[in-house]
C-alpha positions, 0 to 999 in steps of 0.5 A: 667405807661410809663413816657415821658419828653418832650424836648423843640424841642418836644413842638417847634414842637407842637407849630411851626407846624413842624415834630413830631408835630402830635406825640405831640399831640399824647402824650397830648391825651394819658397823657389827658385819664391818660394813660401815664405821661408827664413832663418838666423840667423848663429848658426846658420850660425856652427854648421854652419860650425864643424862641417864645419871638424871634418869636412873642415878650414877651407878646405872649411868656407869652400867649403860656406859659400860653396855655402849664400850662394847658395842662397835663404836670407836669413840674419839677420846683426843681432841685436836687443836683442829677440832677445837678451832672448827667448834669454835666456828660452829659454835659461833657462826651457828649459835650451836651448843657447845657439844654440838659444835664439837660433834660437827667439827669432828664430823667435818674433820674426819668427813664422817656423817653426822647421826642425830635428830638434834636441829642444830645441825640443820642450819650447818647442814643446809650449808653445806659443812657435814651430812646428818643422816636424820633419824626418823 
């Protein structure tokens, strides 16, 4: 079963309405028919969360994580000592931020496909160290 791991821009696009918003909703059906496997690194969900508190204030950021628990999305509460070590590399050898790097390793890890927009993962990407499928 193919495995996706969602990266914050993918959700922010779901939620704000923006480019790849429709391929997110793709994905939710799909992982909902039990087709596909999707995941979230609490990282990743930590971003999403500190950006609708920016947009909309912390009781709706609250309300939004609520909404994204019950979608069919596993998310990855535990970090491993694997992951770490792995974001410390895409961190450093790609110039990455630091929730990137994480979402990379764990993508890595887990051989999962990266879901994002965010060009910081076309340089890993392009050698060779995880997929993204890019949202359009």
């Amino acid at each position: 079963m193919a495995h996706y791991l969602l990266d914050a821009c993918a959700l922010l696009a779901f939620l704000n309405g923006e480019a790849g918003k429709q391929m997110v909703i793709d994905l939710l059906k799909q992982a909902r028919n039990g087709e596909i496997r999707l995941s979230m690194s609490i990282v990743q969900l930590l971003e999403v969360y500190y950006d609708c508190i920016y947009v909309a204030g912390e009781e709706d950021a609250r309300t939004t994580i609520k909404s994204i628990l019950s979608e069919p999305i596993s998310i990855i509460e535990n970090i491993s000592y694997r992951d770490m070590y792995e974001a410390g590399r895409f961190k450093t050898s790609y110039m990455m931020s630091l929730a990137d790097s994480f979402a990379a390793a764990i993508a890595k890890n887990l051989s999962a496909t990266i879901v994002s927009k965010d060009n910081e993962m076309k340089a890993p990407e392009k050698a060779g160290e995880f997929s993204v499928l890019w949202l359009e």
